[in-house]
Short mmCIF file of the C-alpha atoms (twelve columns), coordinates in Angstrom:
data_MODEL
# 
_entry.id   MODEL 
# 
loop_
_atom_site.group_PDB 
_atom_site.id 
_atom_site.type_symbol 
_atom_site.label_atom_id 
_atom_site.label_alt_id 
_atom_site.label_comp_id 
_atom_site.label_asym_id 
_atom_site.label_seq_id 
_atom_site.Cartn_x 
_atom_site.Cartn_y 
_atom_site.Cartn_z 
_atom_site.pdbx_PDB_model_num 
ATOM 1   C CA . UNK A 1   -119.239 219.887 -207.452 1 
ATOM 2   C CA . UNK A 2   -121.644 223.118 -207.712 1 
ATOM 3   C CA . UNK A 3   -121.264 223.633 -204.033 1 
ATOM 4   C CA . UNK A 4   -120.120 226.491 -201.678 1 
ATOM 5   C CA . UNK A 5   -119.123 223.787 -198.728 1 
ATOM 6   C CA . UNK A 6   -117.320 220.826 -198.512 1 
ATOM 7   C CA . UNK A 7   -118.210 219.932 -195.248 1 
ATOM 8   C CA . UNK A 8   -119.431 216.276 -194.419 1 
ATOM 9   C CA . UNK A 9   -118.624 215.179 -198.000 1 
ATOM 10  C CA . UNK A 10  -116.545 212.504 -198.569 1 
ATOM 11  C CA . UNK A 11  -114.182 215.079 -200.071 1 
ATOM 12  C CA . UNK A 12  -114.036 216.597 -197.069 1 
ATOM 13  C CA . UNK A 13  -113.267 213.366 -194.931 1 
ATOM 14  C CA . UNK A 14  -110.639 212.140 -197.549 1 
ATOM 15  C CA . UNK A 15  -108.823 215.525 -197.537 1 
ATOM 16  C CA . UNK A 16  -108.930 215.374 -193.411 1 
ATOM 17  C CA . UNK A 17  -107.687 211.663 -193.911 1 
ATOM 18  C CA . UNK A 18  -104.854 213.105 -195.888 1 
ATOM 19  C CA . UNK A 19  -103.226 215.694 -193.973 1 
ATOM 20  C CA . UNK A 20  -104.134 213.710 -191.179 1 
ATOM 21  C CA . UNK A 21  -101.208 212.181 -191.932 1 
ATOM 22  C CA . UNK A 22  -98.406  214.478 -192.439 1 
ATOM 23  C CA . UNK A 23  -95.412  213.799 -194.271 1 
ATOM 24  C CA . UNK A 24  -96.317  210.157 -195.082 1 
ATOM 25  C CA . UNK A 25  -99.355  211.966 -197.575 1 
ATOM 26  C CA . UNK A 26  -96.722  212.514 -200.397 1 
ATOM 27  C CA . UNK A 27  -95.962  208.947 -200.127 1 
ATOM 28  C CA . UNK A 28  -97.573  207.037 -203.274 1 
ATOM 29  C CA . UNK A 29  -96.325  203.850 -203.665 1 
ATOM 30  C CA . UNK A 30  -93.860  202.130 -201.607 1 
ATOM 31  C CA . UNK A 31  -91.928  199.616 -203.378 1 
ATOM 32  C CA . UNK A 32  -91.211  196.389 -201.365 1 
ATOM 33  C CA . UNK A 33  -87.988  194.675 -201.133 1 
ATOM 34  C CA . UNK A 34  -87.236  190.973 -202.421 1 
ATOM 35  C CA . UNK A 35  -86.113  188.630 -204.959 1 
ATOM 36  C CA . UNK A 36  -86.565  189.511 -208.217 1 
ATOM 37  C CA . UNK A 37  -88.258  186.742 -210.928 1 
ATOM 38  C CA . UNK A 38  -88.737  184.695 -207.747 1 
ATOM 39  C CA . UNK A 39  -92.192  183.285 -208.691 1 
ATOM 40  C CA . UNK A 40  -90.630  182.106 -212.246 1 
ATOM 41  C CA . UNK A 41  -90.857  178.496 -210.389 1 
ATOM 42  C CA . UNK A 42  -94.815  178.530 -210.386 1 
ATOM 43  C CA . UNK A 43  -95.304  178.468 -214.311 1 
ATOM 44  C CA . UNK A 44  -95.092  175.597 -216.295 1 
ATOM 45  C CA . UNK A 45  -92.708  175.685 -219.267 1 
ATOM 46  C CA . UNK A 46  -96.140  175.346 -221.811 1 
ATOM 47  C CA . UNK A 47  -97.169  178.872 -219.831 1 
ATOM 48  C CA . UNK A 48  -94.056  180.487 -220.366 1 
ATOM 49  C CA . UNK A 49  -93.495  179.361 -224.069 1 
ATOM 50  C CA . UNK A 50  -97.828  180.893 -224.438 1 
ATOM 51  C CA . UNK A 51  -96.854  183.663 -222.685 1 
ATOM 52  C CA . UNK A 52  -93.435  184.518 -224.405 1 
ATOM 53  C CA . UNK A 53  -95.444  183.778 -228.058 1 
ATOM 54  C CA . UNK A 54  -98.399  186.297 -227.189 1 
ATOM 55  C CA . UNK A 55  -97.064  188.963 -225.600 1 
ATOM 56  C CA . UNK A 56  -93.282  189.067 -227.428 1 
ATOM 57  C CA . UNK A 57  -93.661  193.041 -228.197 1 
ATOM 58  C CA . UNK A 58  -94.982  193.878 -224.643 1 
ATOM 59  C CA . UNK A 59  -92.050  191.826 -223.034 1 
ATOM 60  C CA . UNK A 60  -89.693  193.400 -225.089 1 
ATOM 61  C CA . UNK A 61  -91.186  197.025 -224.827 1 
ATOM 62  C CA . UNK A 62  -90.734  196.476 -221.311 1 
ATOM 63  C CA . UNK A 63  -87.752  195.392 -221.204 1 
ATOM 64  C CA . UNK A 64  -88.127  191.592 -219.849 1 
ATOM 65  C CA . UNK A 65  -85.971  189.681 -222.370 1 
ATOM 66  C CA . UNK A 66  -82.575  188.558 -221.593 1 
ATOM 67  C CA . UNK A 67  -79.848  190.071 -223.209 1 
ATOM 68  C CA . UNK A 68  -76.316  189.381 -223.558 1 
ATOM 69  C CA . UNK A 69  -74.015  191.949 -221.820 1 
ATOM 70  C CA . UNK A 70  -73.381  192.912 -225.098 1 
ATOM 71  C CA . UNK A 71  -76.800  194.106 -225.822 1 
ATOM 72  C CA . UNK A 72  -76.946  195.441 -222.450 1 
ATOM 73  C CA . UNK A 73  -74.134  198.214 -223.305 1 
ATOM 74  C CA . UNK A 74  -76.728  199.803 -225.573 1 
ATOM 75  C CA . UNK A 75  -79.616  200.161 -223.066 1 
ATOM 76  C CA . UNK A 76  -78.854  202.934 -220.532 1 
ATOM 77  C CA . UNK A 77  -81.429  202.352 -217.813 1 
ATOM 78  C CA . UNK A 78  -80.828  201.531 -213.859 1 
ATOM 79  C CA . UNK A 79  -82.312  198.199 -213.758 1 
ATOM 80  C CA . UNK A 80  -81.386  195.433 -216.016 1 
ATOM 81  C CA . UNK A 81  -82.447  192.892 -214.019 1 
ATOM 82  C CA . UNK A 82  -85.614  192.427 -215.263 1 
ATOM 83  C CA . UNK A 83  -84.872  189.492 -217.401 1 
ATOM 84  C CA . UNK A 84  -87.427  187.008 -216.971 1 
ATOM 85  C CA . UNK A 85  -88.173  185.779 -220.593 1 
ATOM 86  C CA . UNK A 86  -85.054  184.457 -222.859 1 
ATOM 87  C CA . UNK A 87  -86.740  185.088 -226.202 1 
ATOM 88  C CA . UNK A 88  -83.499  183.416 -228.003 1 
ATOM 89  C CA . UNK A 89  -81.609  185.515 -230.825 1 
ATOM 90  C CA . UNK A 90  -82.876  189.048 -231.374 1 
ATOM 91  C CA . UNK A 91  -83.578  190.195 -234.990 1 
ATOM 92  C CA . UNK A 92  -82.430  193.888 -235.204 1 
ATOM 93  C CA . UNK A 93  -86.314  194.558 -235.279 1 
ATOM 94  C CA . UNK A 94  -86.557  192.759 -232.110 1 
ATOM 95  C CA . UNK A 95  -83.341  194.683 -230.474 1 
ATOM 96  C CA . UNK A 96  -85.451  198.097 -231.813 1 
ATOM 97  C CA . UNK A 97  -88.160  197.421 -229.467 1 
ATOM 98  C CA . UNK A 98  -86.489  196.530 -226.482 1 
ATOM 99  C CA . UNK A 99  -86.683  198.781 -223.682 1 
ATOM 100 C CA . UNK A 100 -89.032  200.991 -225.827 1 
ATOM 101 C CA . UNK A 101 -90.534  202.223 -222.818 1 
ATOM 102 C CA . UNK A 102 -87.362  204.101 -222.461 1 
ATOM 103 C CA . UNK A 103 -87.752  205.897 -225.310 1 
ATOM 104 C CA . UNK A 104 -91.481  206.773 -225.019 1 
ATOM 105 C CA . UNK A 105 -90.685  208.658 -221.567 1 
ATOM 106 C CA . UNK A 106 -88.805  210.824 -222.955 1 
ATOM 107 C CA . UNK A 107 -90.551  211.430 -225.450 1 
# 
């Protein structure tokens, strides 16, 4: 910031803010608690069937395609049940992508 102080910046008030508040300031995001795909109900099938068409590779990257438990004993992540979108039958390029984001962590 090219300065030698801090003080009366907004730096200096959000830093205060901060530590202000003890162990809560390593606290980023809390997740909240509820149903999961409970909000399905609000989207026409026309939206869903738009939805499933344009964004296919992000759904699957992301793991929001339903899969049969058989497909699920080749994903190794803690939540399967993110299964919002029932794409029909996979093509093995399909089955490639899902849960890519898996494979991009670690890389």
């Amino acid at each position: 910031m090219g300065i030698k102080d801090i003080e009366g910046t907004y730096l200096d008030y959000r830093l205060k803010q901060v530590i202000g508040q003890g162990s809560q300031s390593s606290v980023l995001y809390k997740p909240r608690s509820g149903t999961v795909n409970s909000n399905l109900h609000l989207y026409s099938q026309e939206q869903l069937t738009y939805i499933k068409s344009l964004c296919r590779d992000q759904l699957l990257f992301f793991g929001y395609e339903k899969l049969s438990n058989e497909e699920k004993v080749g994903v190794n992540h803690y939540n399967l049940n993110t299964e919002f979108f029932d794409l029909g039958q996979l093509s093995d390029d399909d089955f490639s992508k899902t849960h890519g984001f898996l494979k991009s962590n670690k890389a």
